[in-house]
N, C-alpha and C positions, 0 to 999 in steps of 0.2 A: 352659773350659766347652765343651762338644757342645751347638753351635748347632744341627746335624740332630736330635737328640733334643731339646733346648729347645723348638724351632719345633715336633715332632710333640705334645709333652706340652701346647704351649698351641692346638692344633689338637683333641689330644682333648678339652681340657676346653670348646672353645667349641662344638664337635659336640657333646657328652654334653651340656652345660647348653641346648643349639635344641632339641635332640631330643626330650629327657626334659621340657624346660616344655612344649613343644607336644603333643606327646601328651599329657600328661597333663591339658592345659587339653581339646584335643578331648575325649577318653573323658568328662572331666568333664560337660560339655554335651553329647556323647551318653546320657548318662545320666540327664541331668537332662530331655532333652527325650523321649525313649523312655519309660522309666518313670513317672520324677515331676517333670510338666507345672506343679503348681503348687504345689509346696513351695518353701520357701525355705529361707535359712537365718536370717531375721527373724521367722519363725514359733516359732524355737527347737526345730526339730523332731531332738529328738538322736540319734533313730535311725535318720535320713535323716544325719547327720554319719558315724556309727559306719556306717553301711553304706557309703558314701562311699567314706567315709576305708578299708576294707576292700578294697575295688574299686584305690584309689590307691595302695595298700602292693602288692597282687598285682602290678598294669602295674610298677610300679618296681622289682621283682624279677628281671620280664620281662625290663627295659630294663635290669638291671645286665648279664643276661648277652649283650645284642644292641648293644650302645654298644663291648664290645671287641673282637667279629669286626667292625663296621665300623672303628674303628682297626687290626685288624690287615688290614685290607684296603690300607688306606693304607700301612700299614708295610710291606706286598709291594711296593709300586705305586713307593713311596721306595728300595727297597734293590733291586730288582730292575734290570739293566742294560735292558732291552728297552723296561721300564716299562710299565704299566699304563695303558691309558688313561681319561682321568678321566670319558666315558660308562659304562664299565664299573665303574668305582670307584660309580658313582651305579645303575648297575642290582644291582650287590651290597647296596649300602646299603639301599637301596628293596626288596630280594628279602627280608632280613635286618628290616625294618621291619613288614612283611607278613604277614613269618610270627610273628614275636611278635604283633601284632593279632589272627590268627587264633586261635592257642593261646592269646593271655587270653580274647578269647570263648568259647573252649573250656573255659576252665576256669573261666568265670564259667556258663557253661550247666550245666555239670555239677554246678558247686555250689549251685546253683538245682536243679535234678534232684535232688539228691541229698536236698537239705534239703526237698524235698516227698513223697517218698519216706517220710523218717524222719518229719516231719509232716504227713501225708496230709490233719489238719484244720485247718490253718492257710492262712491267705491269707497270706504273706511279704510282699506288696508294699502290700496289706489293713494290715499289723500293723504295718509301718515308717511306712505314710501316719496310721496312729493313735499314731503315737511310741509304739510299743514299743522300748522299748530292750533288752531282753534278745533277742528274735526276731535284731533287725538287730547285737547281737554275735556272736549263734552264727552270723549267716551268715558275717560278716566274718572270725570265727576257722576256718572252714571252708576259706573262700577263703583266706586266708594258707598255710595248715597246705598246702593241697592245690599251694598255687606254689611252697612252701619245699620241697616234697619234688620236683617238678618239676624245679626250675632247676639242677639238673646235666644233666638231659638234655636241657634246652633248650641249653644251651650247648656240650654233646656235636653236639644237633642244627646248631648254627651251624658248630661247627668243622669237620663231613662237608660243608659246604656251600664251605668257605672255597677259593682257585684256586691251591693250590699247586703247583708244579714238580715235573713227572713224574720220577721217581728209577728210573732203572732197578735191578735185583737184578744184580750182580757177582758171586754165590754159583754 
């Protein structure tokens, strides 16, 4: 057995399971105290679920592709002789953390923007706090569809960010 890879595979999964419950609990109660202050989910309100649950699928899309540039950050940090030091391992993480929060505000703004746009006479947040549940799928299907086409360049965008070893050209 490759105890250096053992040890790294049970280090990704305990970083990807801190990471992804803690954001995902945060956005959660960001959202819930920003938008809607006094919904529940004892109210039965399904289209504060469905909008949610829309919002929770986009971040964890986010977080698939920002969970392996911070493992591959570690995986430099392990294989490299000089080694990496573990402040910089934590300001990459944190650089990499950041910018996926920004970019899902970015594409929860837009899909808000967008879907007011297409319905100029809808209140969205009006139409979820009245359990509409058709409003609050189209936006959640907006929001998915608009991270699913995303997250190759988010993950393009992690990997131009990642500290790799300058290679010079022998040509």
């Amino acid at each position: 057995m490759n105890t250096n890879l053992f040890t790294l595979a049970i280090a990704e999964i305990l970083i990807a399971l801190t990471v992804s419950v803690s954001v995902l609990f945060l956005s959660f109660q960001i959202l819930k105290k920003i938008f809607f202050k006094n919904i529940s989910f004892a109210k039965d309100n399904l289209a504060f679920v469905i909008f949610s649950s829309g919002i929770i699928i986009s971040i964890g899309f986010i977080l698939s592709e920002i969970i392996p540039s911070i493992s591959n950050i570690i995986r430099i940090a392990m294989n490299e002789s000089d080694g990496i030091p573990f402040a910089q391992i934590l300001k990459y993480s944190g650089l990499y953390l950041l910018i996926g929060f920004l970019i899902a505000l970015v594409i929860n703004a837009v899909t808000f923007l967008l879907f007011s746009v297409l319905t100029k006479s809808v209140n969205e947040f009006q139409e979820i706090k009245n359990n509409n549940t058709a409003v609050a799928l189209l936006i959640a299907a907006i929001l998915v569809a608009i991270t699913m086409i995303l997250k190759d360049s988010i993950a393009l965008l992690m990997s131009s960010m990642m500290p790799f070893q300058e290679v010079t050209n022998f040509l």
